[in-house]
N, CA, C and O atoms as CSV, one atom per row, in Angstrom:
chain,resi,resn,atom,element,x,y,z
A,1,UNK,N,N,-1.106,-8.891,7.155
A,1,UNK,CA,C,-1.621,-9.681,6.052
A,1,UNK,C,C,-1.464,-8.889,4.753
A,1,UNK,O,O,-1.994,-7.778,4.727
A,2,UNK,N,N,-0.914,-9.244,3.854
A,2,UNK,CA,C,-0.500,-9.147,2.720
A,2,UNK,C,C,-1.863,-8.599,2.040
A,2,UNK,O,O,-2.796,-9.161,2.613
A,3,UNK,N,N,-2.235,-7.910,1.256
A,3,UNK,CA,C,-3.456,-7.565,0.132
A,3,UNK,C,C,-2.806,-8.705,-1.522
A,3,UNK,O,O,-1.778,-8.528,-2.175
A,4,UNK,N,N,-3.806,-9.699,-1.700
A,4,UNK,CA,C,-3.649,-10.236,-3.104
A,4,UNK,C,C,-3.775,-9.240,-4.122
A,4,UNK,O,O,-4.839,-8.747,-4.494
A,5,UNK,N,N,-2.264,-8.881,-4.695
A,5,UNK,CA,C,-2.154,-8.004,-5.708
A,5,UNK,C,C,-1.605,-8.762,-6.914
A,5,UNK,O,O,-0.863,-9.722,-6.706
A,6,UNK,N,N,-2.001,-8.302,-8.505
A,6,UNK,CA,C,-1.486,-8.658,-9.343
A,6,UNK,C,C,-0.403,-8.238,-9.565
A,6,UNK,O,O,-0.279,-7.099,-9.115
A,7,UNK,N,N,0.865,-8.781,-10.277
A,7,UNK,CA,C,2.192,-8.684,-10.524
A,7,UNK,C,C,2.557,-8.502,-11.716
A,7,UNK,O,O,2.143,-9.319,-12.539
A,8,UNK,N,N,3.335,-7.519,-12.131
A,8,UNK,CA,C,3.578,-7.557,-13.524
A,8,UNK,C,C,4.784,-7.772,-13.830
A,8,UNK,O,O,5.287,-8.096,-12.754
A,9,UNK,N,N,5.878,-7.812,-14.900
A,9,UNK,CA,C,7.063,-7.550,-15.614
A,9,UNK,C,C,6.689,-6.087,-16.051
A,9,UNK,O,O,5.563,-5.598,-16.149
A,10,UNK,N,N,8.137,-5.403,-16.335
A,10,UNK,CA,C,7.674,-4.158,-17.079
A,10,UNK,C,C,7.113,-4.645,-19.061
A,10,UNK,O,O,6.644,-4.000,-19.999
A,11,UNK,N,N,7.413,-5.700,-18.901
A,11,UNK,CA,C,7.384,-5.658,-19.993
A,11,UNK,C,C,5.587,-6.044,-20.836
A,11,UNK,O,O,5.100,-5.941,-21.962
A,12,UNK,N,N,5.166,-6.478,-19.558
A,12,UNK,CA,C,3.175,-7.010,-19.475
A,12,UNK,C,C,3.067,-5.942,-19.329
A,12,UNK,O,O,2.591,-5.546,-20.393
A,13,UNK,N,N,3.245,-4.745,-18.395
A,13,UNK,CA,C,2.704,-3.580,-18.298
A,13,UNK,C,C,2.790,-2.267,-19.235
A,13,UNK,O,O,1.994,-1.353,-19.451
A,14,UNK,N,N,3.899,-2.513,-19.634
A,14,UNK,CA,C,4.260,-1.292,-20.945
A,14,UNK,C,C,4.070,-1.937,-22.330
A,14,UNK,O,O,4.362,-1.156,-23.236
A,15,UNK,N,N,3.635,-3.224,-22.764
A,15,UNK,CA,C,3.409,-3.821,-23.357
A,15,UNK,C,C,4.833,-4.151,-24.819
A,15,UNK,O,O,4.757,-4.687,-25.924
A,16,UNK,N,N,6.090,-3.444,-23.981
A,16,UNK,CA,C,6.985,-3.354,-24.760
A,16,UNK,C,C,8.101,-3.557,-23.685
A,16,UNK,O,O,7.887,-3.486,-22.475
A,17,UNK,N,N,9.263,-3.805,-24.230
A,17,UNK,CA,C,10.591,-4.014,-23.599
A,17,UNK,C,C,10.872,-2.569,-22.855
A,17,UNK,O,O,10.454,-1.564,-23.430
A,18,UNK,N,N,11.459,-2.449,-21.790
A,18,UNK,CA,C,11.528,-1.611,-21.219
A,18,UNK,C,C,12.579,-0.525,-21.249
A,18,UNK,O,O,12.414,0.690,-21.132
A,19,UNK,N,N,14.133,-1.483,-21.502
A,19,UNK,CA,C,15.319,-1.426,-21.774
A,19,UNK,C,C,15.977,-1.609,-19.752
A,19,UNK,O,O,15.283,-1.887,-18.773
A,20,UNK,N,N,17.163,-1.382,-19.797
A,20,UNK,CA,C,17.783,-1.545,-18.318
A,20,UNK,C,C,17.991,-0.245,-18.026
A,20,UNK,O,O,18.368,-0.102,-16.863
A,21,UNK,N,N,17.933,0.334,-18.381
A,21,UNK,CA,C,18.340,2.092,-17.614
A,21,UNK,C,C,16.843,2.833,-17.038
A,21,UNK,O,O,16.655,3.758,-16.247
A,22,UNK,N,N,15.779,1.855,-17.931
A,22,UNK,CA,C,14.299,2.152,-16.970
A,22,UNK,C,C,14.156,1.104,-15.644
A,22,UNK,O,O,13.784,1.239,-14.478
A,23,UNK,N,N,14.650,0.004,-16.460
A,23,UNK,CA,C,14.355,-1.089,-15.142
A,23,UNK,C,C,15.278,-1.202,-14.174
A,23,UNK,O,O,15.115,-1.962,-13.220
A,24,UNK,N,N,16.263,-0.506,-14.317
A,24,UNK,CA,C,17.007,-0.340,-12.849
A,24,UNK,C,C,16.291,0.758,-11.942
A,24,UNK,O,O,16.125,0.683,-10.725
A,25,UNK,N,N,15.899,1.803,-12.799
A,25,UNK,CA,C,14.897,2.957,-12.070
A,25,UNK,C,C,14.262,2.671,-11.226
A,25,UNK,O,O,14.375,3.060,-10.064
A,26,UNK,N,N,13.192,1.668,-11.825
A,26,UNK,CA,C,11.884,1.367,-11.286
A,26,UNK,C,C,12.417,-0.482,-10.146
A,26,UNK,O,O,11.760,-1.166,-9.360
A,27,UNK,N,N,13.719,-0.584,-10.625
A,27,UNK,CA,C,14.053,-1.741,-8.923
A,27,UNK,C,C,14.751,-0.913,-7.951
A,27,UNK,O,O,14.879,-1.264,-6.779
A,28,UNK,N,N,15.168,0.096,-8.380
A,28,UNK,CA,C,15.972,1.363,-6.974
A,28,UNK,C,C,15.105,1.377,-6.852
A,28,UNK,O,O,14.867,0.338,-6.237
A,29,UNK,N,N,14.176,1.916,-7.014
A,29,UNK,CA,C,12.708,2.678,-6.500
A,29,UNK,C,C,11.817,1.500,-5.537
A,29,UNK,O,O,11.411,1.930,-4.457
A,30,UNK,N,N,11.527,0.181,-5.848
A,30,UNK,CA,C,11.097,-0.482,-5.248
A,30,UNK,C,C,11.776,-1.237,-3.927
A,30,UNK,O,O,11.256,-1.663,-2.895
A,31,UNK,N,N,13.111,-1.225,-4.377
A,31,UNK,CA,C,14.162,-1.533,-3.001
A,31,UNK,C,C,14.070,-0.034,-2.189
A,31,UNK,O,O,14.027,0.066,-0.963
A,32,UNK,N,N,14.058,0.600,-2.721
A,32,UNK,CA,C,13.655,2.301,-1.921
A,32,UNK,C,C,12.676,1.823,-0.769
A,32,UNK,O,O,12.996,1.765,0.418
A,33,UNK,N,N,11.564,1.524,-1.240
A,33,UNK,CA,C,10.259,2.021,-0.655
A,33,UNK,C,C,10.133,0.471,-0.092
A,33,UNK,O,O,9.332,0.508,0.842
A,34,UNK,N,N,10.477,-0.500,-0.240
A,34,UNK,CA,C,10.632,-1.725,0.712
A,34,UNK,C,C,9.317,-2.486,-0.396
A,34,UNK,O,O,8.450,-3.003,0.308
A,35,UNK,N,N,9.096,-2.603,-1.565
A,35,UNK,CA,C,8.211,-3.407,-2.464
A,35,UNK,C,C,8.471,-4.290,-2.176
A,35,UNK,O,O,9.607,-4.427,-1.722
A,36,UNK,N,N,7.426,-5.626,-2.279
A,36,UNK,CA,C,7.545,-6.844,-2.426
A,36,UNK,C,C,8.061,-7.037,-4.250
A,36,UNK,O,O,7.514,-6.333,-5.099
A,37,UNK,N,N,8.960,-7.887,-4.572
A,37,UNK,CA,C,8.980,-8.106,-5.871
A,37,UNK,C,C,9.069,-9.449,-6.262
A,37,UNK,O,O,9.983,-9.970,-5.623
A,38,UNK,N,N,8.523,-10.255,-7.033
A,38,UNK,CA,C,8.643,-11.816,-7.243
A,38,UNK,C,C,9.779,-11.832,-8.865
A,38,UNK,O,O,9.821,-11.038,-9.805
A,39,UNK,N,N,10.358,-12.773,-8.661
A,39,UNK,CA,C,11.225,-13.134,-9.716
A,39,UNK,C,C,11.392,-14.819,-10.463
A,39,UNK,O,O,11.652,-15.927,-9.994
A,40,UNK,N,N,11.145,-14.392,-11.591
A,40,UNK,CA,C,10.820,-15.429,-12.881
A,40,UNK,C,C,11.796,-15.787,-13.688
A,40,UNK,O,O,12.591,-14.878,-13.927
A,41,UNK,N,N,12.017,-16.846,-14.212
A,41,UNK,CA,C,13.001,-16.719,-15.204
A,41,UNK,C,C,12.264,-17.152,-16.290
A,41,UNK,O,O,11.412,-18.040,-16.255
A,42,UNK,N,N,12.858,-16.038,-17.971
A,42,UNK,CA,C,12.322,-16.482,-18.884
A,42,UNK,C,C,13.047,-17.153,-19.972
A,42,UNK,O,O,14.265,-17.041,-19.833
A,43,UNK,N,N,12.530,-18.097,-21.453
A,43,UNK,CA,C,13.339,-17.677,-21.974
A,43,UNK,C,C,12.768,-17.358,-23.496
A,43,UNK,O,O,12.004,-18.292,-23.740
A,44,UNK,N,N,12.785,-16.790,-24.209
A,44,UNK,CA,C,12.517,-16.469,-25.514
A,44,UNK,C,C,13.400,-15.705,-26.477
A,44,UNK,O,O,14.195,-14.861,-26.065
A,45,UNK,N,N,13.276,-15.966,-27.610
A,45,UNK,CA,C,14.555,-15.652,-28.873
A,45,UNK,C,C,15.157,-14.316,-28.151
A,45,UNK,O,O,16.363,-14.454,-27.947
A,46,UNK,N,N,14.654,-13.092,-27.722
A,46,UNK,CA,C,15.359,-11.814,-27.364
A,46,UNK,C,C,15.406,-12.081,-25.659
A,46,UNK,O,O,16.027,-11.200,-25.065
A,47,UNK,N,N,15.039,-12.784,-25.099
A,47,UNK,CA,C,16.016,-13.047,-23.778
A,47,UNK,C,C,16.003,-13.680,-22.697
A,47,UNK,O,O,15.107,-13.387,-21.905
A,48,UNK,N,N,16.646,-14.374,-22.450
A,48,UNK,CA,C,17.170,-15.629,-21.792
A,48,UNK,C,C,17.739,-15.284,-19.907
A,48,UNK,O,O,18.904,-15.328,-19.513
A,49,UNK,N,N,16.819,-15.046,-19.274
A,49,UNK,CA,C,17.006,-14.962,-17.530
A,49,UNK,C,C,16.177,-14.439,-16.732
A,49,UNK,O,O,15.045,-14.261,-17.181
A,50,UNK,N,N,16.393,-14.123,-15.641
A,50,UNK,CA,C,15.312,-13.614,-14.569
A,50,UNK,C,C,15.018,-12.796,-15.555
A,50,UNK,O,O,15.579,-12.532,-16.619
A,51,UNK,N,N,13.440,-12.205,-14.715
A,51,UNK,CA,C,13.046,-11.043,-14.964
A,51,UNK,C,C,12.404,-10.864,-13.245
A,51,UNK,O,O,12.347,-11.770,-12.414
A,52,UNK,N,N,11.996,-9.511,-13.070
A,52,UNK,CA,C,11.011,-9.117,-11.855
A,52,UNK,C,C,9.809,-8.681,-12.075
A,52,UNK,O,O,9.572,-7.904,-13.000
A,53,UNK,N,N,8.928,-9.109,-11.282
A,53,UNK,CA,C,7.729,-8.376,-11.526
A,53,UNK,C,C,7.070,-7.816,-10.354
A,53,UNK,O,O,7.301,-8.430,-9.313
A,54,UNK,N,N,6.522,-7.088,-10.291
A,54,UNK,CA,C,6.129,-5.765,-9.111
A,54,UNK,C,C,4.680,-5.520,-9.121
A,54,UNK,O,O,4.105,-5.520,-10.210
A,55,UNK,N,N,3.901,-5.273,-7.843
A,55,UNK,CA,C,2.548,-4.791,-7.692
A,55,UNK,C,C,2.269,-4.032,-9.120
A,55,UNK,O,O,2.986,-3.232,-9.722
A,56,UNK,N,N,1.109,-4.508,-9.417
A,56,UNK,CA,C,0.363,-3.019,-10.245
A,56,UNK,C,C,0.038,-1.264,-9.696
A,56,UNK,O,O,-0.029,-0.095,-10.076
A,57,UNK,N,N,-0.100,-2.305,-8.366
A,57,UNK,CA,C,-0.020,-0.299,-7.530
A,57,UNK,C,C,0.796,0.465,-7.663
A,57,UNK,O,O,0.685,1.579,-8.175
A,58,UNK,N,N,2.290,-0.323,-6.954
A,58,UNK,CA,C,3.672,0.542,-7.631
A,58,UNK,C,C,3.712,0.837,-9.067
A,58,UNK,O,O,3.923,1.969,-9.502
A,59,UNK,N,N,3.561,0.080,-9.602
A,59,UNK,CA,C,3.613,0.111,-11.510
A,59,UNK,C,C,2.986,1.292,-11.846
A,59,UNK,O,O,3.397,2.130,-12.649
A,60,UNK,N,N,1.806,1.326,-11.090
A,60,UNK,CA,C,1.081,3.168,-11.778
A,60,UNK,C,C,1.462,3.696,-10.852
A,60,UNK,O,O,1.502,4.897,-11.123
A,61,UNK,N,N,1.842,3.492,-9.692
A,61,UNK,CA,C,2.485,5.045,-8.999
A,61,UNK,C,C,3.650,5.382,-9.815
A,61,UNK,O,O,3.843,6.572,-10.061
A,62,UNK,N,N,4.623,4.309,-10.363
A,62,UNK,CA,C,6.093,4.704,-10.493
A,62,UNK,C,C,5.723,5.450,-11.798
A,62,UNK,O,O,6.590,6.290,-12.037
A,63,UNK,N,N,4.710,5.437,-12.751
A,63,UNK,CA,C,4.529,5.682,-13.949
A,63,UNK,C,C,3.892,6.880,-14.128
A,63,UNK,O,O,4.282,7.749,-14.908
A,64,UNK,N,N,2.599,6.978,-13.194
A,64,UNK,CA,C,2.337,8.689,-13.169
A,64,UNK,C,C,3.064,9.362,-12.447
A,64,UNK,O,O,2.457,10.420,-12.277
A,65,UNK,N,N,4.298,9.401,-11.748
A,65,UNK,CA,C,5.413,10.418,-10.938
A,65,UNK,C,C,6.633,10.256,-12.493
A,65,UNK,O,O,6.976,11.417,-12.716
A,66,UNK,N,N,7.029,9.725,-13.083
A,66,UNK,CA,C,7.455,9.524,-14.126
A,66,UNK,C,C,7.022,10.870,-15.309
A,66,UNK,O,O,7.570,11.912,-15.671
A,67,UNK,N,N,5.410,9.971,-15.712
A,67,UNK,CA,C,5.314,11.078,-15.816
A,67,UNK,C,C,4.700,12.853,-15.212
A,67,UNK,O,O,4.787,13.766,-16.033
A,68,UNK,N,N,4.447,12.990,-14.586
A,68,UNK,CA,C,4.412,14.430,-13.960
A,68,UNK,C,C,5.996,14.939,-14.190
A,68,UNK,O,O,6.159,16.006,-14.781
A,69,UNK,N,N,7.060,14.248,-13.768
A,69,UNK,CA,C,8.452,14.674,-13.997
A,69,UNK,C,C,8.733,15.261,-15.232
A,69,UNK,O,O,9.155,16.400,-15.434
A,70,UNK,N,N,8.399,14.173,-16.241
A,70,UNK,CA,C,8.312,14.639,-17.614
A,70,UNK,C,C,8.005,15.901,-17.993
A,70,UNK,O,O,8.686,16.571,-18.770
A,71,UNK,N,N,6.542,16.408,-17.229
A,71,UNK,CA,C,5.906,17.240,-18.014
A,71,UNK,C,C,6.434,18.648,-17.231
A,71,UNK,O,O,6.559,19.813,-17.610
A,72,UNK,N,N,6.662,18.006,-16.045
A,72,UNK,CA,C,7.486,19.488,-15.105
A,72,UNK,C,C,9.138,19.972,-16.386
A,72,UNK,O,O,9.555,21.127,-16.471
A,73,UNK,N,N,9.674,18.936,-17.078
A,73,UNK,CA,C,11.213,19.357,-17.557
A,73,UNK,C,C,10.734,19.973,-18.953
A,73,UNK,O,O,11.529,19.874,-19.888
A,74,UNK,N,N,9.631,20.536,-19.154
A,74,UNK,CA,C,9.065,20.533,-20.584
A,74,UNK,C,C,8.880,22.100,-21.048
A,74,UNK,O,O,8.438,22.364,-22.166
């Protein structure tokens, strides 16, 4: 049985566009680890198609290992 989790876009969660060289990151990473991911299509003046959206759990795991990485190259 599935746990009812909320779903985000990167873009609800970072509250900004993400760009594609993060959001391919963070869909390797979820095809990695076997995530459930739901897919939307949007459309508004800056962009017009799917998007994915992913657990909030993954969303802060992928984001505090992100950053710890960060602060390890520093």
């Amino acid at each position: 049985m599935e746990i009812n989790q909320n779903y985000y876009s990167l873009y609800e969660y970072l509250g900004k566009a993400a760009g594609s060289e993060l959001g391919l990151r963070v869909a390797q990473r979820a095809k990695a680890e076997n995530i459930r991911v739901t897919s939307h299509q949007v459309s508004n003046p800056k962009y017009k198609g799917p998007i994915l959206k992913y657990p909030k759990a993954f969303l802060d795991s992928f984001f505090a290992d992100e950053y710890i990485s960060q602060l390890n190259n520093i």
